[in-house]
C-alpha positions in Angstrom: -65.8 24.6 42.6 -64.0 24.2 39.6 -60.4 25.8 40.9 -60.5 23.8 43.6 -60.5 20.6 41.4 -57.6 21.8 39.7 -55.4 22.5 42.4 -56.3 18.7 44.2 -55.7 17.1 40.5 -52.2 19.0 40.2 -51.7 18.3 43.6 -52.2 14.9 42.7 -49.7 14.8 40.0 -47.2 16.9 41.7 -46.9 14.2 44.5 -47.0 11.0 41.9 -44.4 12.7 39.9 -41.9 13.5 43.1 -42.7 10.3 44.7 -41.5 8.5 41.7 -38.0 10.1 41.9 -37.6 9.6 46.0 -37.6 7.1 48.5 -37.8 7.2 52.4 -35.3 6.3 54.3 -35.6 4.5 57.8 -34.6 7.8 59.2 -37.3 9.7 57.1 -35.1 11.8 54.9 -35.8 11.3 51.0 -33.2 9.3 49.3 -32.3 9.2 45.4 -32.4 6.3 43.3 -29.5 4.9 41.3 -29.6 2.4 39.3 -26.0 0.2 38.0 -25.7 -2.2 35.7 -23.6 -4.8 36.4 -22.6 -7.7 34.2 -23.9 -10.9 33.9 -20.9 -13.8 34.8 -18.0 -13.5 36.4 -15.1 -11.5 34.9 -11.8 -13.5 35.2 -8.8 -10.9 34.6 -6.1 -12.7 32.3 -2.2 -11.9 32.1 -2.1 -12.7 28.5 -2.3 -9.6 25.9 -5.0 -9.6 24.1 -4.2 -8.1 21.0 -0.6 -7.4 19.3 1.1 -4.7 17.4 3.1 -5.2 14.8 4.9 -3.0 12.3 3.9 -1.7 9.2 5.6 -3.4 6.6 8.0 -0.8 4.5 5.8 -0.2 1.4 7.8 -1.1 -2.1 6.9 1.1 -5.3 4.2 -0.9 -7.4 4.3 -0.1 -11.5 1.4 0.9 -13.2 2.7 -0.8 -16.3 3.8 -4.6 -17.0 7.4 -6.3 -16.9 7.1 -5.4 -13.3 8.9 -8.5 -13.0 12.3 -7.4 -13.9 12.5 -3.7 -13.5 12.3 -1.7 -10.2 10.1 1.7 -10.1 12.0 4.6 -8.9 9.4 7.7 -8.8 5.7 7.6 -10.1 3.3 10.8 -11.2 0.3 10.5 -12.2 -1.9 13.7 -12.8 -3.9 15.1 -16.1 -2.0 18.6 -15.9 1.1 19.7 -15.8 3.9 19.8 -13.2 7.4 19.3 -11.5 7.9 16.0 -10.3 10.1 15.2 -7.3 13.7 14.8 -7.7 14.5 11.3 -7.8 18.4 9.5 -8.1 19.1 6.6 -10.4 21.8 4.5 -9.1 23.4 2.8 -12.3 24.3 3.7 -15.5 20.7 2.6 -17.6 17.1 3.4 -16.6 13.8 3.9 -18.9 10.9 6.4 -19.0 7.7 4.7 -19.1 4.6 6.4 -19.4 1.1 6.6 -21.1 -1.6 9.6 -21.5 -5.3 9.3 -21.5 -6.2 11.9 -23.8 -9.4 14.3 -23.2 -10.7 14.2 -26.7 -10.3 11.9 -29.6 -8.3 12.8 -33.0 -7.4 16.1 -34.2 -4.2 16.9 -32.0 -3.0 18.8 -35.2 -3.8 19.9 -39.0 -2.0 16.9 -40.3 -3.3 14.1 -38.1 -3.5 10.5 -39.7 -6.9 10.1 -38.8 -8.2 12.7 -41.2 -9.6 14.7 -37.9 -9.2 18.4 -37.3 -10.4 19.5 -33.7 -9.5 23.0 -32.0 -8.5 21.0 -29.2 -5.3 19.3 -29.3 -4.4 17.2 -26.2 -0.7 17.1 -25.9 1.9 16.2 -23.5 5.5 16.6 -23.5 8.6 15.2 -20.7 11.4 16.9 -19.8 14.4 14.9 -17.9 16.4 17.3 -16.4 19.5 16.3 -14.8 19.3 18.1 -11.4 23.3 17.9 -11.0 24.8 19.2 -13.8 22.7 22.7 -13.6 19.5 21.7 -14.4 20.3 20.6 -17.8 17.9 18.8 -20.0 18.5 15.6 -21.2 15.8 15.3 -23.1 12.5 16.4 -24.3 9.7 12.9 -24.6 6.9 13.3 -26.0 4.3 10.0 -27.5 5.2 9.3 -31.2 2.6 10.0 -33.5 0.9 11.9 -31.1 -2.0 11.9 -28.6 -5.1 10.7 -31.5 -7.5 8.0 -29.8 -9.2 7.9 -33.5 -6.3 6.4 -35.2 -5.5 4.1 -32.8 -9.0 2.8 -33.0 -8.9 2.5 -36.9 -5.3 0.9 -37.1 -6.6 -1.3 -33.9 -3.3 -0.3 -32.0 -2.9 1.2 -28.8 0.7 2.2 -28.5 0.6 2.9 -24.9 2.4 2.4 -22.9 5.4 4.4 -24.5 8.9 3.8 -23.7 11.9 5.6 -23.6 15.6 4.3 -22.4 18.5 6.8 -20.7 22.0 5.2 -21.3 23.1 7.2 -18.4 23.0 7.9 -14.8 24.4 7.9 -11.3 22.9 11.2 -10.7 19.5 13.3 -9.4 16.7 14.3 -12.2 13.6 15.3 -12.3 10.6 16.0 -14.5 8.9 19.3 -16.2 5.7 17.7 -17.3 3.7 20.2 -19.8 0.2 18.2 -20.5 -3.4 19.9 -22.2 -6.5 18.6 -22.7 -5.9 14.9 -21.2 -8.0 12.9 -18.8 -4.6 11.8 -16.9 -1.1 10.6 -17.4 1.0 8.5 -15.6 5.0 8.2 -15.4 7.5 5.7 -14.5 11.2 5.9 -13.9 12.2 2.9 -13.6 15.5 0.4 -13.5 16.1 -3.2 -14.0 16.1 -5.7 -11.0 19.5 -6.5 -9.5 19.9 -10.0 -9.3 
């Protein structure tokens, strides 16, 4: 008795659950639901756009340092080890190197350091300008006066940073060979003064 009970139960089910997904149709064959949502108003196509494109605005150089006012940034790099920079051209006869170092360790960048400090590491970075046309020479070799020692800053209560240097020359392509150890970051500025 019991089997029989199960097949009429399942039975049961079987129809509910078909019977659910079909419907008759007048001529007697089943027919699928489907549903649509359609949306509530009326839609009213319009002629006007509805949204504009406009065009990026060319983006100018911004300075990481102040008297952004009156000079113009040629080339920025930033990193905390060292590297080529991209060749960039200064167009008149003066420019200036700014830049600044954030070094990894506080005091002892050498045996003789005004702070008293001795450390086995020494953060340290140095600049080279090379002029990229006249055969790579270099122009120069920059590296922070006094060295890279957070301690005596702290105890004189002067942070010389940023550091300057000025070029009294120009109208040509350099570039930079950056050499930098043991510093959080560093960032560099070639930069020339506003034309009027």
């Amino acid at each position: 008795m019991k089997v029989p009970l199960l097949f009429v139960i399942s039975l049961i089910f079987f129809i509910l659950v078909t019977g659910c997904m079909t419907q008759s149709s007048p001529s007697g064959k089943p027919v699928t639901t489907v549903t649509t949502i359609q949306p509530v108003g009326s839609v009213v196509p319009t002629t006007e756009p509805t949204s504009t494109i406009s065009p990026m605005p060319t983006p100018t150089p911004t300075s990481l340092f102040p008297d952004g006012s009156r000079l113009t940034t040629l080339i920025t790099v930033t990193d905390q080890s060292g590297k080529t920079s991209d060749t960039f051209s200064v167009p008149g006869g003066y420019w200036e190197l700014w830049y600044t170092a954030d070094p990894l360790t506080a005091g002892g960048q050498d045996s003789v350091s005004g702070s008293g400090s001795n450390s086995a590491v020494f953060p340290y970075l140095s600049i080279q300008v090379i002029d990229k046309t006249n055969s790579d020479r270099v122009v120069k070799t920059v590296e922070p006066p006094g060295g890279l020692d957070k301690t005596l800053w702290a105890k004189s209560g002067i942070d010389p940073r940023p550091w300057k240097q000025k070029f009294y020359e120009g109208n040509k392509e350099y570039y930079f060979v950056i050499t930098a150890k043991h510093l959080t970051s560093y960032a560099i500025e070639a930069r020339i003064p506003k034309s009027s």
